[in-house]
N, C-alpha and C positions, 0 to 999 in steps of 0.2 A: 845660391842665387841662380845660377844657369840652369835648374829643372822647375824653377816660379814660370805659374802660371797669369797670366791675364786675365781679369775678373771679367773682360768682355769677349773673350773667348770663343771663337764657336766649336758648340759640341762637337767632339769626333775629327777636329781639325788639329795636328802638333805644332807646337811651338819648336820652329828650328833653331838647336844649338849654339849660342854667340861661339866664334872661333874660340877656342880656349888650348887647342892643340897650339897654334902659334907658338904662344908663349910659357909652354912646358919644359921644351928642352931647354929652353934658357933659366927657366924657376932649377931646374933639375942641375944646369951646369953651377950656377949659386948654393943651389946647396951641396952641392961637392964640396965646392971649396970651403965654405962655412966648417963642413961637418968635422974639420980637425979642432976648428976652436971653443973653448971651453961656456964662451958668455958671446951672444952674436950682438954687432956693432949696430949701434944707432941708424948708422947708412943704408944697411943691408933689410933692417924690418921699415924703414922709412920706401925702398925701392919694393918688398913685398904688397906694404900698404898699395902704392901707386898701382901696381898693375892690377892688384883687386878692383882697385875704383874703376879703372879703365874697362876689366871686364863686367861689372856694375854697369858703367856706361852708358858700353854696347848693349848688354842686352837691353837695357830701359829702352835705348831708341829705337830696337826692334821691335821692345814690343808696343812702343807710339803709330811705329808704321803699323802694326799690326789695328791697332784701334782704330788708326785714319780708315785704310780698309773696309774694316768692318759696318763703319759707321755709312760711307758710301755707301756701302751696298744694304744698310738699312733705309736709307734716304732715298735710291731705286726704288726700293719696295715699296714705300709709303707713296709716294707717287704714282705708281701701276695701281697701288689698291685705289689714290682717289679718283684714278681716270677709270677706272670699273665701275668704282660706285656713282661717278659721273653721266655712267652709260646707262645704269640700271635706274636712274631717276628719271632721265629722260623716259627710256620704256615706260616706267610707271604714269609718267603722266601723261603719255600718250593713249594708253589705254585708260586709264582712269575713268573719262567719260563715257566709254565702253560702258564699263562695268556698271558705272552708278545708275543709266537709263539702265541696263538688264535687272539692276536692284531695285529700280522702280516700277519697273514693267511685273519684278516678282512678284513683292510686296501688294499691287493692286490685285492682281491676281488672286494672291492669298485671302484679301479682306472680301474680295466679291466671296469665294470659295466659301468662306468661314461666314457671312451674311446669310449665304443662300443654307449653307447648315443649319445655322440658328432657325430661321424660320423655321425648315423642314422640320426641327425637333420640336417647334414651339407648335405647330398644326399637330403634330403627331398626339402630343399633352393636351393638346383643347380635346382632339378626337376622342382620347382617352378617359378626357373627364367629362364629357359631355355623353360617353355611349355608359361611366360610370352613374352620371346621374338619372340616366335613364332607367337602368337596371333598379336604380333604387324609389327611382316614381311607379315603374311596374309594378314591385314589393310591396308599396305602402298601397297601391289599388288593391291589392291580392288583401292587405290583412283588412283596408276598409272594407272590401266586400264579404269577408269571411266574422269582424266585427257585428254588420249589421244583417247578415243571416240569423248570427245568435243572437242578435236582442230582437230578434223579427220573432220570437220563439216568447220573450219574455214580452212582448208586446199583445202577441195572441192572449196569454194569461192573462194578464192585468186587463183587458177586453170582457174576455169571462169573468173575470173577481168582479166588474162592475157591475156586468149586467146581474149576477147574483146574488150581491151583497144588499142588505136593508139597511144599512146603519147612516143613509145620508150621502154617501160617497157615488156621486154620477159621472167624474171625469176619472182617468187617469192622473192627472197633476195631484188631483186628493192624496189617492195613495202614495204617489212620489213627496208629496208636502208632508201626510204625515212621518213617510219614511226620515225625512230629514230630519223634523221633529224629536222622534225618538233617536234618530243618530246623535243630534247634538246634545240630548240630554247623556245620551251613554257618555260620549266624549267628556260632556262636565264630569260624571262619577270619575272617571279614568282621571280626570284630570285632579281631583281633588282625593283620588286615592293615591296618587303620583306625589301632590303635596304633601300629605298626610307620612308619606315613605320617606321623600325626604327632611320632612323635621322632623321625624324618628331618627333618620340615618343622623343626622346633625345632633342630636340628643345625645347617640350611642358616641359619636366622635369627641363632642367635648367630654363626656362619661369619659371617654379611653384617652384623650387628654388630658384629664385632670388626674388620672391614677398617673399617668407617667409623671406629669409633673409633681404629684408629690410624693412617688417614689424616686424621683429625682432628686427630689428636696431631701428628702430623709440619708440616700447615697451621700448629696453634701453636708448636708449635717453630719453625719458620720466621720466623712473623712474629715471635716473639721479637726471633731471631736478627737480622732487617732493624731492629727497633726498637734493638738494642743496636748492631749500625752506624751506624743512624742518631745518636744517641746519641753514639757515638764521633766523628762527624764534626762535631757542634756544641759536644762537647768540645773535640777538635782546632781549630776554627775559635774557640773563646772564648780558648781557649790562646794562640793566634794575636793574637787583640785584646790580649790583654792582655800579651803582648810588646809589641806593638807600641806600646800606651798607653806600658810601661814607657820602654821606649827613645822613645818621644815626650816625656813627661816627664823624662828625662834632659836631650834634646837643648837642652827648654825651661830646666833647669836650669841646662847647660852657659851657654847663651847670656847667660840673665840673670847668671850669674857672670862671664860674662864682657865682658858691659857694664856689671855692679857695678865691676870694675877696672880698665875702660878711667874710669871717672866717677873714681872714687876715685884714679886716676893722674895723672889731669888735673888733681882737686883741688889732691894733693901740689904737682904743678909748681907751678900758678900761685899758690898759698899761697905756696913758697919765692920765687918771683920778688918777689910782695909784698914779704915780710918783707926780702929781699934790697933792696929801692929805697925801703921804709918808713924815716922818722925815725925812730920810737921800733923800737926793740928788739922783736921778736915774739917766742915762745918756738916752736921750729922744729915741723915735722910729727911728731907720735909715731903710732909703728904702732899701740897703744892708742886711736887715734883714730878706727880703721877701724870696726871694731862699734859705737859711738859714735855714734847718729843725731843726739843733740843737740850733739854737738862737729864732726862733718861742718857740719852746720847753720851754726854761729857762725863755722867755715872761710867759708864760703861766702857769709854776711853781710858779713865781714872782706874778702873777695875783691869784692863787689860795690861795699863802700864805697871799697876803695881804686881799682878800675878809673873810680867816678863821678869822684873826684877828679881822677884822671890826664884823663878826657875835660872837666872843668872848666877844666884848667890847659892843654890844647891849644884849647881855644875862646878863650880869653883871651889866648894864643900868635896866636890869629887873627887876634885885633883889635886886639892891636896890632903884627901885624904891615902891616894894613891900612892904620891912622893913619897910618906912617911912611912917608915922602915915598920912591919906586921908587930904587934903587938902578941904575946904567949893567947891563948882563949878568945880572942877576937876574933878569930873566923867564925868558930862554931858559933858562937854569939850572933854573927852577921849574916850565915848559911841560916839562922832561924828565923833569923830576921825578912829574908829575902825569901823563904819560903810563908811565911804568916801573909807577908806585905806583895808577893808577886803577879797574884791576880788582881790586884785595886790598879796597876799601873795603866790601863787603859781607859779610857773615857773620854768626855769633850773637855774643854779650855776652862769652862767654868767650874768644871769638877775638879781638873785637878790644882787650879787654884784655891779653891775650898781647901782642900788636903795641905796644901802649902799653908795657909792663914790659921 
């Protein structure tokens, strides 16, 4: 606690030491005394606790003074800054007016300046386009007059062709009228040969239209045509499964039918042999008993009970044939026996019930 800092702190400035020498030698003469005894008393860490609070305390309240401090001379400062910026408003509005007439004085300035530009470049573009359009009225004098040198040349001629022509023709207009004449008669051929090109060209078009179109047609026809083989062959080929499913299904049919009636065969026997070496009376196989899953059933509970018995009454056939003292020739007898009979020992339930009945 005595090297805690003050979150209001100023940089670079130390927080001075709560006294804490004081009260050392005295912590120090306590625990002299203390240090012979084994468990230290109630009293002794209750008087430790106290002086810690006390140096807690002190420092807290030094470092209050310290924040009062601080806080003053934050509250100096804020004050000095408002009387500056007190002073600096005032300046500003004092000059303010200043400035705004020199901004206004600028500004007109500027618009006359930027006025008298405009025009100057707007005279400069008229001068421009006006010494342009001159340049090009002089042009068009130059080719009119160089125009009507050369038809001053065709005009001499068509002078001479009238005065020596006999066919009628006394003006110039004649030759120019019949000129037109035969121009617009050419123009008609031209024009009617033009027609003539385009309903050909229009002929050759739908011509080259109609082959595409019914080479088109024939390409769809065709691929039809592949698509309905194709068609046909995964017809044919499902056709095919599904024989084959059929007659798969059959074969599974046959088979399960016909180890339904090899089981069901088997039943019968060994039911009869039962009933056949049973004490009591059985009531015999009925064919009624076939589609019967719970009369198969009680067959075959009946079948199981009486094969346990029969293997009950051969174990006990065992042992006592065991107990009984060997008879002269009865082993070899029984060594033959066990050799003839010692490969049939294995098999399922139903077999060796058989063997038993």
């Amino acid at each position: 606690m005595a090297s805690t800092a003050f979150i209001t702190a100023v940089p670079g400035q130390k927080a001075a030491p709560p006294k804490k020498k004081e009260y050392q030698d005295e912590i120090n003469e306590l625990e002299a005394l203390v240090s012979g005894v084994t468990q230290t008393s109630q009293s002794t860490l209750l008087l430790k606790k106290k002086k810690e609070m006390r140096e807690v305390s002190e420092a807290l309240a030094f470092m209050k003074q310290q924040y009062l401090e601080r806080m003053k001379a934050c509250d100096e400062n804020h004050l000095t800054f408002e009387r500056r910026q007190m002073d600096m408003k005032e300046q500003v509005i004092k000059f303010e007016k200043f400035i705004q007439e020199n901004d206004a004085k600028r500004q007109r300035a500027e618009m006359r300046a930027k006025d008298e530009r405009r025009k100057g470049e707007a005279k400069v573009e008229e001068i421009k386009v006006l010494t342009k359009e001159l340049e090009e009225a002089e042009r068009e004098r130059e080719k009119l007059q160089d125009e009507l040198n050369r038809l001053n040349r065709y005009k001499e001629f068509l002078d001479d062709t009238v005065e020596k022509t006999d066919e009628g023709i006394e003006q110039i207009e004649d030759i120019l009228n019949r000129l037109k004449t035969l121009e617009g008669a050419n123009l008609d051929l031209q024009s009617q040969v033009e027609h003539n090109d385009a309903d050909m060209d229009d002929i050759r078009n739908q011509l080259q239209t109609f082959r595409m179109e019914t080479q088109n047609h024939i390409l769809v026809q065709n691929s039809k045509v592949h698509q309905y083989q194709n068609e046909l062959e995964r017809l044919k080929a499902t056709s095919k499964m599904g024989r084959d499913n059929e007659e798969a299904k059959l074969d599974r049919v046959k088979d399960v039918n016909r180890e339904t009636g090899q089981i069901i065969m088997a039943i019968r026997n060994l039911y009869a042999r039962c009933c056949a070496s049973h004490r009591t009376k059985m009531p015999p196989f009925n064919e009624k008993w076939v589609g019967n899953a719970g009369q198969l059933d009680r067959c075959l509970t009946f079948i199981n009970e009486r094969i346990v018995d029969l293997m009950e009454v051969k174990e006990g056939h065992e042992l006592m044939m065991q107990e009984l003292p060997p008879i002269p020739g009865a082993a070899s007898t029984a060594k033959t026996r066990q050799g003839k009979g010692g490969g049939r020992e294995t098999g399922n339930g139903l077999q060796q019930g058989s063997a038993f009945l």
